[in-house]
C-alpha positions in Angstrom: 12.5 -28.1 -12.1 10.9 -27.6 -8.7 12.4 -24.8 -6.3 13.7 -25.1 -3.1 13.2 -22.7 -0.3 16.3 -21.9 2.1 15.6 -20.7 5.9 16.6 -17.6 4.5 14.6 -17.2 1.8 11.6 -18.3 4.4 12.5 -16.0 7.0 12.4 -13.1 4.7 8.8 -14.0 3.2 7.5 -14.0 6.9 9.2 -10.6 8.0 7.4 -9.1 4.6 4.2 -10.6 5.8 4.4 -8.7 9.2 4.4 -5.6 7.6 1.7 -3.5 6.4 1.1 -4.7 2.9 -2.9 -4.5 2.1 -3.8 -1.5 -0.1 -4.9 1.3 1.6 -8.5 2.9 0.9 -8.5 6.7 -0.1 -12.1 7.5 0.7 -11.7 6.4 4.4 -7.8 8.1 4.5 -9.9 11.1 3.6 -11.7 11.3 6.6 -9.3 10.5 8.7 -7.4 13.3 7.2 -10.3 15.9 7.8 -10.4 15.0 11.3 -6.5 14.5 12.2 -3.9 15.8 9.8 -5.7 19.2 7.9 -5.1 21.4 10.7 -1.1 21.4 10.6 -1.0 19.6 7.1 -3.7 21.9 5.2 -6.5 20.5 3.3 -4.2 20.6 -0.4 -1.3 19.2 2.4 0.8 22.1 1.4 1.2 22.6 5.2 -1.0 25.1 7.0 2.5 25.9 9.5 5.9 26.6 9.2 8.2 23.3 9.0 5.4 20.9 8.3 6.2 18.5 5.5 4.7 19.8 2.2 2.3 16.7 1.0 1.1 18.1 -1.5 5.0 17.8 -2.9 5.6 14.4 -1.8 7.9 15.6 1.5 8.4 12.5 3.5 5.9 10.2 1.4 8.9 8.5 -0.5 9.4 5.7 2.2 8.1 2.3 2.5 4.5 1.9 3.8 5.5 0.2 7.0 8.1 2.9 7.7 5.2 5.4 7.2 3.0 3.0 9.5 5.9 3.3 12.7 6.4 7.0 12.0 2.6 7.6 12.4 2.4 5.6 15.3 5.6 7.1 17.2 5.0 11.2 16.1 7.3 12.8 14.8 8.7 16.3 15.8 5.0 18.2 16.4 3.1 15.6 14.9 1.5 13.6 17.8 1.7 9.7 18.0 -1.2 7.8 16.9 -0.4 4.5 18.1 -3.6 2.9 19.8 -5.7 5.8 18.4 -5.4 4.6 15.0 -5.1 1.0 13.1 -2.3 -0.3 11.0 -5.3 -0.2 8.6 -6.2 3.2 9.4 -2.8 4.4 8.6 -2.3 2.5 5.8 -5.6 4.1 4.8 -4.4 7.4 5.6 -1.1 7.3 4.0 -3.2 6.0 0.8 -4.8 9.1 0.8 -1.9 11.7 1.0 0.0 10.2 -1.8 -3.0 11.4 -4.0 -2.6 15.0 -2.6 0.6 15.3 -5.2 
């Protein structure tokens, strides 16, 4: 029995492929780490400051990808934005890497 696809149901497919969805390498999130995020984050990402996120705990890591992907590239509180400095890949890349700092 051959399925049908409804507007919906095609809609939905192409808002999911908008979003970052490639897997995100470690090795190059890494070194983007090194040179952006250890001086606040710490290089364990137990947060080398007072109210910086704990990454080494999973603080803030819980979210979707893409909602990582927008905070990145908007900052968020001290964090500085990173929109046109860094790629969706980048930050995929980069958010790749922190999960591993748990």
């Amino acid at each position: 029995m051959r399925r049908r696809t409804t507007p919906l149901g095609l809609l939905l497919l192409l808002l999911g492929l908008s979003t970052v969805t490639q897997a995100g390498d470690p090795f190059n999130g890494r070194t983007l780490y090194l040179k952006h995020c250890v001086q606040c984050h710490g290089e364990d990402g137990s947060g080398a400051v007072l109210a910086i996120p704990d990454l080494s705990r999973g603080e803030g890591l819980f979210k979707p990808d893409h909602m990582l992907v927008e905070a990145l590239k908007q900052g968020l509180g001290t964090m500085p934005a990173y929109q046109g400095l860094l790629s969706d890949h980048e930050l995929a890349d980069l958010i790749t890497y922190t999960r591993t700092l748990q």
